[in-house]
C-alpha positions as CSV (number, residue, x, y, z in Angstrom):
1,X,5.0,-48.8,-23.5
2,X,5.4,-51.1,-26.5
3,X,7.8,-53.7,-24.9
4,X,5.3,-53.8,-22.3
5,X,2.4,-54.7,-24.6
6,X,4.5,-56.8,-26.5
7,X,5.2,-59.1,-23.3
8,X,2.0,-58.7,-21.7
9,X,0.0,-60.2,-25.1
10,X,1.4,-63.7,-24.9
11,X,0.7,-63.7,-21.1
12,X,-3.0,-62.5,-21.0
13,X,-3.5,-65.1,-24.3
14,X,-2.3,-67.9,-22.4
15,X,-4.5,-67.0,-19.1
16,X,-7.1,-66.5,-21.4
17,X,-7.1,-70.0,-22.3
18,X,-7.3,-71.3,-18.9
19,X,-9.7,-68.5,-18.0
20,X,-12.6,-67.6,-20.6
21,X,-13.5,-64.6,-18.6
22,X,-10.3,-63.4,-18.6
23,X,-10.5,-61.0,-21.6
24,X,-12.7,-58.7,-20.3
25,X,-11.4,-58.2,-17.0
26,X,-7.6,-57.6,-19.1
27,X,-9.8,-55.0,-20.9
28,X,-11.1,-53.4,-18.1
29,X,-7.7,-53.4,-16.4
30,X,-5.9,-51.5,-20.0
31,X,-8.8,-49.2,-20.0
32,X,-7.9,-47.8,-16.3
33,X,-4.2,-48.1,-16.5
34,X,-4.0,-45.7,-20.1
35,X,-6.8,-43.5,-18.0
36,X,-4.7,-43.1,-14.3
37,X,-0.9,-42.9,-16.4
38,X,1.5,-41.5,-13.8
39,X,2.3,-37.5,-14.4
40,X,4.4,-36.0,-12.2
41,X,2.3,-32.3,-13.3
42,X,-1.0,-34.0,-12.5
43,X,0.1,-34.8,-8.9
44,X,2.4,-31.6,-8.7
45,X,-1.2,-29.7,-9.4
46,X,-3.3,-32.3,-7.0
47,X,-1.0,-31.4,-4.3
48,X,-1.4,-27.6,-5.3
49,X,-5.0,-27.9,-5.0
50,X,-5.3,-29.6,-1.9
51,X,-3.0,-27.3,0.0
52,X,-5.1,-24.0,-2.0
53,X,-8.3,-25.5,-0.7
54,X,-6.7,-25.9,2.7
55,X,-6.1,-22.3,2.9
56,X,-9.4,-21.2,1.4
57,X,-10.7,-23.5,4.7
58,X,-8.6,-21.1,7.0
59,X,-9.9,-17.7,5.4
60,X,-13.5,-18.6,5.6
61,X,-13.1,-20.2,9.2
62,X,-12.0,-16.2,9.8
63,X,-14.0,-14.5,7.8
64,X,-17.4,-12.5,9.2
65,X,-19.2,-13.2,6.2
66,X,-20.4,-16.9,7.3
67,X,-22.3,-17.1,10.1
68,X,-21.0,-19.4,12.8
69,X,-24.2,-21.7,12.4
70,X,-23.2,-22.2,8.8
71,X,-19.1,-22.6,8.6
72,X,-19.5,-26.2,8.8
73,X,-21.5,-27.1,5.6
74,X,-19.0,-23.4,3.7
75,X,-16.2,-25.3,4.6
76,X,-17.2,-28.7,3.1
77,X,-18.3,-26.5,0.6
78,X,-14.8,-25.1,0.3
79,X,-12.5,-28.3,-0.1
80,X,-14.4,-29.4,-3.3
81,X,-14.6,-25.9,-5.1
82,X,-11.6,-24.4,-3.3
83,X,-10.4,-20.6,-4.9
84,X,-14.1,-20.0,-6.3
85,X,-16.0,-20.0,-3.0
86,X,-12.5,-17.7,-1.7
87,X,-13.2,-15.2,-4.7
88,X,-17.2,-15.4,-4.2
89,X,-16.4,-14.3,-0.6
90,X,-14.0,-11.9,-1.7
91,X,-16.5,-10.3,-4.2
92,X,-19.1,-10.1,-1.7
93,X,-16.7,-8.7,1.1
94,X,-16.2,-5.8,-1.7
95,X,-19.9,-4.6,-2.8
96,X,-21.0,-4.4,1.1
97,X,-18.3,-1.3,1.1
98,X,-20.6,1.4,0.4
99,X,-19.7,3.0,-3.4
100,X,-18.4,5.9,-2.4
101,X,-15.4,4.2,-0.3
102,X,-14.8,1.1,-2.5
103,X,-14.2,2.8,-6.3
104,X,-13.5,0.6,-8.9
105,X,-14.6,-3.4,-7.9
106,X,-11.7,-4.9,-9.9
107,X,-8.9,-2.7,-8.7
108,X,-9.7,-3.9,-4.8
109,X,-10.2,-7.7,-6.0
110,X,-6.9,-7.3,-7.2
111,X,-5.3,-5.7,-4.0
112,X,-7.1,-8.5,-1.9
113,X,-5.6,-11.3,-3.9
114,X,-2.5,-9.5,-3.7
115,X,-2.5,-9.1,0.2
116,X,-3.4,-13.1,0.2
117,X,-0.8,-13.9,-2.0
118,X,1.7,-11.9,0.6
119,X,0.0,-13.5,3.5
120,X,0.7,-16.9,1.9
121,X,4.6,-16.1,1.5
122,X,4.7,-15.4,4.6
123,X,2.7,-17.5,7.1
124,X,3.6,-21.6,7.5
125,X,6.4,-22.0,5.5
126,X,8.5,-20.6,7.4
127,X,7.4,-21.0,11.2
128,X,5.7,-18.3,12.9
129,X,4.5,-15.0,11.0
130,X,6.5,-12.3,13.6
131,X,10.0,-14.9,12.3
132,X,9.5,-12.8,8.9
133,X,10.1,-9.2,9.8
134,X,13.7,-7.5,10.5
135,X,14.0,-5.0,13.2
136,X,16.9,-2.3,12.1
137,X,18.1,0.9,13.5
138,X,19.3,3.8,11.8
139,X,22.6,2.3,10.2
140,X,20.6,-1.3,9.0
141,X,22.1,-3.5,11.7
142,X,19.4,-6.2,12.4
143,X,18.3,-6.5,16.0
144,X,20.1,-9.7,16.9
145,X,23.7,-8.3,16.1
146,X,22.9,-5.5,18.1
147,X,21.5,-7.2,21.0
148,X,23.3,-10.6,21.0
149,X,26.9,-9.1,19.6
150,X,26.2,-11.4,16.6
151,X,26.0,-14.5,18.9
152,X,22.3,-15.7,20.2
153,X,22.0,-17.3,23.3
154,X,18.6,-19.3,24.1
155,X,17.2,-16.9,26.3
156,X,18.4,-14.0,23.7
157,X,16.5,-15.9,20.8
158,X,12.9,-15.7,23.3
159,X,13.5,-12.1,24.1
160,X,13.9,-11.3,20.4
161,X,11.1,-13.6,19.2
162,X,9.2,-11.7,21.9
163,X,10.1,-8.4,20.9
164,X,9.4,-9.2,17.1
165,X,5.6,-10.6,18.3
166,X,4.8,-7.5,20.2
167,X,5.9,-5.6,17.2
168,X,4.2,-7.7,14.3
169,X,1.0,-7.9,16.3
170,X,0.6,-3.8,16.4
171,X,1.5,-3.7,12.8
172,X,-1.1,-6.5,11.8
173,X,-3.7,-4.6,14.8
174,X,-3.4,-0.8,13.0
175,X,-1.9,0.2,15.9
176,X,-1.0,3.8,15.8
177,X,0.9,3.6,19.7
178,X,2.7,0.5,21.7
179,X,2.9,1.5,25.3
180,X,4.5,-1.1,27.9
181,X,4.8,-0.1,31.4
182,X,4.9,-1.1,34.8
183,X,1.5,-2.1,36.7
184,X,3.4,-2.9,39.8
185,X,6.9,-4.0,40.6
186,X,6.8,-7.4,39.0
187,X,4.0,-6.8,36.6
188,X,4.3,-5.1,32.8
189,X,1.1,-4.2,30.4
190,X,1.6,-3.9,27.1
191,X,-1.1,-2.2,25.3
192,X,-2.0,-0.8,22.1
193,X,-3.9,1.8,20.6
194,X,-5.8,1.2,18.3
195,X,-8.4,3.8,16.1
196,X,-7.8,6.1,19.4
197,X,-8.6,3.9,22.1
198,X,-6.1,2.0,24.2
199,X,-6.4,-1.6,24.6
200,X,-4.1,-4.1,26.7
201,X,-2.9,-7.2,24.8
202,X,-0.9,-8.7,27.6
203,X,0.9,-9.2,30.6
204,X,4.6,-9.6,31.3
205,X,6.7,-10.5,34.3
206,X,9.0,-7.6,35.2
207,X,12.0,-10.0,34.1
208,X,10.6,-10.6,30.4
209,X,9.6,-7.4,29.9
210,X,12.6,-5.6,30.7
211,X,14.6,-7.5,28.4
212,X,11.9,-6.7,25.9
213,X,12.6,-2.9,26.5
214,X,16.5,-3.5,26.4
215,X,15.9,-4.6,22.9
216,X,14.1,-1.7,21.9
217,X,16.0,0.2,23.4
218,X,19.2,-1.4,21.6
219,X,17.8,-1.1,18.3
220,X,16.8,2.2,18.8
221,X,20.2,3.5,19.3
222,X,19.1,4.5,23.3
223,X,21.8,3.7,26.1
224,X,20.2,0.6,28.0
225,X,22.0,1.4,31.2
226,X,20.0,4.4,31.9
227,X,16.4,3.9,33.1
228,X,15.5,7.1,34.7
229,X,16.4,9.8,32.4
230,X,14.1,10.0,29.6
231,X,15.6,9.3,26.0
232,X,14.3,8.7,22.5
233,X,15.5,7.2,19.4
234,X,13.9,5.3,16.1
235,X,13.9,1.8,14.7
236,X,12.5,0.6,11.4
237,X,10.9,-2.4,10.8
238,X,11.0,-4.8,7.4
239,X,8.9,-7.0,6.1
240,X,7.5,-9.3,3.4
241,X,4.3,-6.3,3.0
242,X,6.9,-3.2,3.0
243,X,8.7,-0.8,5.9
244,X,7.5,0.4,8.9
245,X,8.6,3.1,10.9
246,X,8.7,3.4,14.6
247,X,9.3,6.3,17.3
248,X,10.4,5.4,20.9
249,X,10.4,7.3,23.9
250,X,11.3,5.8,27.3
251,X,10.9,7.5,31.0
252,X,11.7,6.3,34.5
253,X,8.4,5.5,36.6
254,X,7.2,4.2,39.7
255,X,8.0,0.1,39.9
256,X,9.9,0.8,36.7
257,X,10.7,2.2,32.8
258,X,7.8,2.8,30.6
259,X,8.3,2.8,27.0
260,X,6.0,4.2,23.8
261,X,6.5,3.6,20.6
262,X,4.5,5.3,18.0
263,X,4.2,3.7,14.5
264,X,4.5,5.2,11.4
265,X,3.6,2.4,8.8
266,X,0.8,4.2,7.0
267,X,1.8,4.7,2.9
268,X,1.8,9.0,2.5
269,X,0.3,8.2,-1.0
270,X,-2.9,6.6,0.0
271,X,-3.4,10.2,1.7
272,X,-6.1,12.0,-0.5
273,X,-8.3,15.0,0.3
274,X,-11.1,12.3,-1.2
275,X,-10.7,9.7,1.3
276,X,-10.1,11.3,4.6
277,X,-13.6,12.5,5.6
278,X,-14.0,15.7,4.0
279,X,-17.1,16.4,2.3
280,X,-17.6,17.5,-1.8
281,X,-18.0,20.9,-0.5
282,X,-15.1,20.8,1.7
283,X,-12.6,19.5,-0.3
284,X,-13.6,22.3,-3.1
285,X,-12.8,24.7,-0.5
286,X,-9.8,23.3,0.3
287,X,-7.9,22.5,-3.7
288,X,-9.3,26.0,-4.9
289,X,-7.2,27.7,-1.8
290,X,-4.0,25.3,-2.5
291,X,-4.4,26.1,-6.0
292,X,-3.6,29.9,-5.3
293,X,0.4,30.9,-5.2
294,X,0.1,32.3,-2.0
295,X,-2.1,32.4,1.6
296,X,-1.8,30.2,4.6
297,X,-3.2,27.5,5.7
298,X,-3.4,26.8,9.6
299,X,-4.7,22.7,10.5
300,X,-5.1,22.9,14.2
301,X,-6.7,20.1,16.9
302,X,-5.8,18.4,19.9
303,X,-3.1,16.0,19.8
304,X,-3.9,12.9,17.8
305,X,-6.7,14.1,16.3
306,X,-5.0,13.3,12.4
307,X,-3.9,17.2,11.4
308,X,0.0,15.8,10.2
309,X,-2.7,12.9,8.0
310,X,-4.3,16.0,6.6
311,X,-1.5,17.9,6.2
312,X,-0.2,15.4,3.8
313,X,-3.2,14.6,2.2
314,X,-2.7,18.5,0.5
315,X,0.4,18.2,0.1
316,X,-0.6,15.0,-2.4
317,X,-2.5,17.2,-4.4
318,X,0.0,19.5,-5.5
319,X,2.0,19.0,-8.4
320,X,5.3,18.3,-7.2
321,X,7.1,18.7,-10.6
322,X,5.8,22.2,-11.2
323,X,6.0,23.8,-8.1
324,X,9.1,23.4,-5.3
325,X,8.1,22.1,-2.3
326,X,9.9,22.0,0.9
327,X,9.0,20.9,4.3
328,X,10.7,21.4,8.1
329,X,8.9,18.8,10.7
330,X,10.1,17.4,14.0
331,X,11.1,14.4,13.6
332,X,9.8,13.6,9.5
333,X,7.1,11.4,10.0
334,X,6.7,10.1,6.2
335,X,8.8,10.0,3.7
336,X,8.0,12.5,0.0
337,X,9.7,11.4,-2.4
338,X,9.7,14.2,-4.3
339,X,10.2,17.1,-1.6
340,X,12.9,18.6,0.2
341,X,12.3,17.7,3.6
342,X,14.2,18.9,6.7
343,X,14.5,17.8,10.2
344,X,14.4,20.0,13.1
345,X,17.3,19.1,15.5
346,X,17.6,21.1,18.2
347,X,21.2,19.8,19.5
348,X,23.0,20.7,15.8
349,X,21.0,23.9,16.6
350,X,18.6,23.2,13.6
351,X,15.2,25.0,14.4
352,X,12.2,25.6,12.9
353,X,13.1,29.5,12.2
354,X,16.5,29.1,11.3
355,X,15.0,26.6,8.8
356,X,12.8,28.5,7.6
357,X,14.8,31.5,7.3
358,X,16.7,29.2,5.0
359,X,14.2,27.7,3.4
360,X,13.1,31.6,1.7
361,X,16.8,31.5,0.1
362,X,15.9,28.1,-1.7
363,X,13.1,29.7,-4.4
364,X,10.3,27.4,-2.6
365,X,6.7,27.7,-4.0
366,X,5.3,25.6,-1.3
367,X,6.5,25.8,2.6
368,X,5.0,23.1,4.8
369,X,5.5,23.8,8.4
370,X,5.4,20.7,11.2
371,X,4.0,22.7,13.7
372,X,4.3,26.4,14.6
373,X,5.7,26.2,18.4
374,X,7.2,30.3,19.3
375,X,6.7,33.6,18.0
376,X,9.2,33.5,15.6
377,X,8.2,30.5,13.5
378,X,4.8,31.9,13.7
379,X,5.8,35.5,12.3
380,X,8.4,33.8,9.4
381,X,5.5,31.7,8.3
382,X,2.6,34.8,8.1
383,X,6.2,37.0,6.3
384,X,6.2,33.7,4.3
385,X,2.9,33.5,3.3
386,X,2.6,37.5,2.0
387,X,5.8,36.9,-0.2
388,X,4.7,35.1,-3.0
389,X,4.6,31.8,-1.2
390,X,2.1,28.8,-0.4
391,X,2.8,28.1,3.3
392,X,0.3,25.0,5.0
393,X,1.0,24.6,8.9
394,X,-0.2,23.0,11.8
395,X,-0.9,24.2,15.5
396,X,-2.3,22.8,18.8
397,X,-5.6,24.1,19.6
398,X,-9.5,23.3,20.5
399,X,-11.1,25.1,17.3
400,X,-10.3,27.6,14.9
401,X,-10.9,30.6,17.2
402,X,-8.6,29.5,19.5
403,X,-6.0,28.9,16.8
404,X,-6.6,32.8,16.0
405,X,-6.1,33.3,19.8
406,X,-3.2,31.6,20.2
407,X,-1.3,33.3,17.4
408,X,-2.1,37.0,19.3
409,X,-0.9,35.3,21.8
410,X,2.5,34.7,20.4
411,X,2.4,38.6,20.2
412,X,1.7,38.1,16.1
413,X,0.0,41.5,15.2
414,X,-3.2,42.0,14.0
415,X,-2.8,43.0,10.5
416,X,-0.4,40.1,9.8
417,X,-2.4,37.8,11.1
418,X,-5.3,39.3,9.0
419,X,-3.3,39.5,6.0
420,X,-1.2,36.2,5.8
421,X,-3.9,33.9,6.7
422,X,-6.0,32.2,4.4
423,X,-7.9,29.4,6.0
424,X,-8.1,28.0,9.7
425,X,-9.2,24.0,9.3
426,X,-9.9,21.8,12.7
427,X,-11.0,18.5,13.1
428,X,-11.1,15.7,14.8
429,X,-11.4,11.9,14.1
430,X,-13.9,9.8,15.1
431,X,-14.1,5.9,14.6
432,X,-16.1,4.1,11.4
433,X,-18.7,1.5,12.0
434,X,-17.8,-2.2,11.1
435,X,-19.4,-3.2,8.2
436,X,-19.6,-6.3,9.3
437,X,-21.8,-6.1,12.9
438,X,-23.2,-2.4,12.8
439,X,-26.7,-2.7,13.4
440,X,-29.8,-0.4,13.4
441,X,-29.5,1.6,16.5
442,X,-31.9,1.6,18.8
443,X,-33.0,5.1,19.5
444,X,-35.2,6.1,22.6
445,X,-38.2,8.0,22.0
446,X,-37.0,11.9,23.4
447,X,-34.2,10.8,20.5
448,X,-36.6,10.2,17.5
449,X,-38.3,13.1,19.0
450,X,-35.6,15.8,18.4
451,X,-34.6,14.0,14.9
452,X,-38.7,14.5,13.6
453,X,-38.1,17.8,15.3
454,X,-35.2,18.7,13.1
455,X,-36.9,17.1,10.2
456,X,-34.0,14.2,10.1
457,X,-34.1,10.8,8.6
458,X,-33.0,8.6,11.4
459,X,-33.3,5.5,9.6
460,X,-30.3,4.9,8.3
461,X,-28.2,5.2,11.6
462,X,-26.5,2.5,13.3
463,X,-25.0,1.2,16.6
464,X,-21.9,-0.7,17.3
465,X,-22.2,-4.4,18.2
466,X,-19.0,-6.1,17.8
467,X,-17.3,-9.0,15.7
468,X,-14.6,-11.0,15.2
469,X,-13.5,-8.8,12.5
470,X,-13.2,-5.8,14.6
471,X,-12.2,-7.8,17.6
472,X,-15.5,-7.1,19.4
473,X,-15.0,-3.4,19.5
474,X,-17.8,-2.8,17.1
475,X,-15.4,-0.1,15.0
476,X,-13.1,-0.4,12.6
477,X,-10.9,2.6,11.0
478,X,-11.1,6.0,11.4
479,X,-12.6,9.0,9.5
480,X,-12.5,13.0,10.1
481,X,-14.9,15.9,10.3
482,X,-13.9,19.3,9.9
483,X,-14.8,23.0,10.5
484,X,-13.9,25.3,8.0
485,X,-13.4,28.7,8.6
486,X,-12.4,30.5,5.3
487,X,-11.0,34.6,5.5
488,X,-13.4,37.0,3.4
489,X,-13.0,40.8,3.7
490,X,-15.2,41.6,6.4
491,X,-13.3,39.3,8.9
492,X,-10.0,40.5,7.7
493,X,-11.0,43.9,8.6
494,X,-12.4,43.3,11.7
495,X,-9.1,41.1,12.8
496,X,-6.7,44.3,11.3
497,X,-8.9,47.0,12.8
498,X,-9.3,45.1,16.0
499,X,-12.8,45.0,16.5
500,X,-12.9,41.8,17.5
501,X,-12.6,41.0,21.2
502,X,-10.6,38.2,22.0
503,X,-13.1,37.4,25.2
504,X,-16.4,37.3,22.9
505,X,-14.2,35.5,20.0
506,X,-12.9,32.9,22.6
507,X,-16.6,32.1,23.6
508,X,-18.7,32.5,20.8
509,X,-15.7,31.1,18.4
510,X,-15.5,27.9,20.4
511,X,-19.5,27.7,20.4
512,X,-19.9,28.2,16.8
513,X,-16.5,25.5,16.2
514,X,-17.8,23.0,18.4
515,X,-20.9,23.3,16.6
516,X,-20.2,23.1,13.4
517,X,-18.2,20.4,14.4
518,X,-21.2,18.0,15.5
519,X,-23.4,19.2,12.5
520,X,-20.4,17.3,10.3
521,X,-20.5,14.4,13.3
522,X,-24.4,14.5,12.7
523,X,-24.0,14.0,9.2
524,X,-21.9,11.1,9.2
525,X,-24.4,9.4,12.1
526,X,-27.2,9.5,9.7
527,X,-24.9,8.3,6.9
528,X,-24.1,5.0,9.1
529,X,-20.6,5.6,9.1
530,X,-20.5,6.2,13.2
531,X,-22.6,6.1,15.9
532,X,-24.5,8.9,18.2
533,X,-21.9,7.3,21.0
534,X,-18.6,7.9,19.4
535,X,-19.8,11.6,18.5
536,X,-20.3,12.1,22.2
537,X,-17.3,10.9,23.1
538,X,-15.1,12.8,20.8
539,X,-17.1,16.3,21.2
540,X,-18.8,16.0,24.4
């Protein structure tokens, strides 16, 4: 900079002699060259901005917090202020989760940055999102070596790209089931399930599609030749967010194969008995009986409706370093990391009772049982359960007194029943409101009849409407209710001295269950949390 002066002094003194105006423009001039001095972490940090505010542009394009009418005049707001209006948004995004659900503000403004700082690694730079997850099978061999013999072909690379978008999509939906299968002989749906309900996403011609399933099937260690017999096998997908897991199961049909894949991405720690559904009074119930050394504890339901979720949830609240806790599920579902857990496999002749004759042999405090399918598991588990030891179990049935049924009916006898079981627990899981676009419902007038008639406050419930955050279905997420039914003296004596019929438990049982079942479905309708529709639909 001084040999530059030095030169540029006898120059601007000899224009200024055949200019008289000259100085001050040369003054001007020094003023704005010392002011815009090249540095390379000032345009390094300008470039950083612009692509930041770029982004912040994108997220409130997509976010349901500004109204269409008004993303124009956010945006422009957006490129000038950039990460604030992002983190206003953010903040406000927060404090319309109701307290009880949200906890502490600053631990979920820290989890939102960090899922936008993950979605930033992994979106643009790179091509499209679904090029950033690895498909693996059971060994860790990446889908391409499987299915291309380590050489891609054109046509291979568009089946696996396909593959990965079908499979990145569900994950990025909360899709708890992928089902493609056949609509005709040269038509394939592919449709997800998501929060219960079955959607389709797409079409594909027969062609496509098949390759599609040849891929899954490749990586999921299932012979690909074979399209009638059923089969199933397991994949795991990675990615930039963590590891998902993935069951398959594929059957011949008409005009075809039809394959579904159910995920298993969920994280076994976020399970809590505070955050799935249950209420204060519940979840007392429930940690004062797991606190005890011994009992049972029998979660039944109908397929899918979240008992394995629960399940885990109590396991989370015991201490795994003071008591020894060992599991037997078909297949493991999610991982413990500090259990024992066992597979049932029926071709090494693995079985839940031969397990769990085992299982006594290994000083366990704690036996969790996947689900209780014959008489024998179901006898081993009640023995189990009188010998010291803390067994929690699962079964498939419509209420409680029909899980007490169907254990008679597996020829267990009264007084073991009577004195092995602690607690029956069924539920079922309905869908949450968006937060977003739930609305005040509009009730008819025989409606706000019965709720004056009950003496219920009916102003706080809401109807579905439907945004682009919950992709128009109005719902987003799930939550449980729960009956409880808890074994005192009286009923343990009636169940041992069989005095209780099994018609007049069967139908007043049910009754009472399916009762108790939309008082806890009422209770959540009047919170806001779901609507009188989704109630119906899940009870009846």
């Amino acid at each position: 900079m001084q040999i530059l002066a030095v030169i540029r002094w006898p120059m601007a003194a000899h224009l200024s002699g055949l200019c008289p105006g000259f100085d001050g423009a040369v003054s001007v001039c020094h003023a704005l060259a010392v002011s815009l001095t090249f540095s390379p972490l000032k345009l390094l940090f300008l470039i950083a901005w612009v692509y930041l505010c770029l982004y912040c542009i994108q997220r409130v394009e997509l976010t349901p917090l500004v109204p269409k009418n008004r993303k124009g005049l956010t945006n422009l707001a957006t490129l000038f202020l950039g990460p604030v209006s992002l983190a206003v948004l953010l903040l406000i995004d927060i404090w319309k989760i109701p307290a009880a659900e949200r906890g502490s503000i600053l631990r979920m403004f820290t989890e939102r940055l960090q899922n936008i700082s993950e979605s930033i690694k992994s979106s643009g730079l790179v091509g499209s999102k679904h090029s950033t997850i690895k498909l693996l099978d059971s060994s860790g061999t990446e889908l391409w070596e499987i299915y291309g013999h380590g050489k891609k072909t054109r046509q291979d690379s568009h089946t696996l790209d396909l593959t990965k978008e079908i499979i990145w999509d569900a994950l990025e939906g909360r899709a708890s089931d992928i089902l493609i299968d056949p609509r005709s002989e040269s038509i394939y749906t592919v449709r997800y399930r998501i929060d219960g309900v079955l959607r389709e996403v797409q079409q594909m011609d027969a062609t496509t599609c098949q390759a599609v399933i040849n891929s899954i099937k490749a990586v999921s260690s299932m012979d690909i030749s074979e399209r009638r017999r059923p089969q199933d096998g397991a994949f795991v997908a990675k990615m930039a967010e963590g590891t998902a897991s993935f069951r398959v199961a594929s059957a011949g049909v008409l005009n075809g194969e039809k394959l579904s894949i159910r995920v298993l991405n969920q994280n076994v720690s976020e399970f809590t008995l505070s955050n799935i559904g249950l209420t204060e009074k519940q979840r007392n119930i429930i940690e004062n009986t797991i606190s005890k050394p011994s009992g049972m504890i029998l979660m039944c339901g109908p397929t899918g409706s979240g008992k394995t979720t629960t399940l885990y949830a109590m396991l989370n609240s015991i201490d795994f370093y003071t008591r020894n806790v060992i599991t037997v599920e078909d297949p493991i579902e999610y991982v413990l990391p500090n259990a024992s857990q066992i597979e049932v496999n029926p071709r090494a002749d693995i079985t839940f009772a031969k397990s769990l004759r085992s299982i006594l042999r290994q000083d366990p405090d704690v036996i969790c049982v996947g689900e209780i399918r014959d008489e024998e598991t179901a006898k081993i588990a009640l023995q189990a359960s009188q010998t010291g030891h803390l067994v929690l179990a699962t079964i498939h049935s419509n209420s409680t007194a029909s899980a007490l049924i169907r254990l008679l009916d597996l020829d267990v006898t009264p007084l073991l029943l009577s004195s092995g079981l602690s607690m029956v627990v069924s539920q079922r899981l309905v869908r949450r409101l968006c937060n977003y676009c739930k609305a005040p419902a509009q009730l008819s007038q025989s409606q706000i009849r019965d709720f004056l008639k009950r003496k219920i406050n009916y102003a706080n419930i809401k109807q579905a409407i439907g945004c682009d955050y919950c992709l128009e279905a109005g719902y987003y997420g799930r939550t449980a209710i729960y009956d409880i039914l808890v074994f005192d003296d009286d009923l343990r004596a009636n169940i041992a001295n069989n005095t209780l019929s099994i018609t007049r438990l069967r139908k007043e049982g049910d009754q009472r269950g399916k009762s108790n079942l939309q008082k806890q479905g009422l209770l959540k309708v009047v919170s806001g949390i779901t609507s009188i529709e989704e109630i119906s639909r899940v009870l009846g």
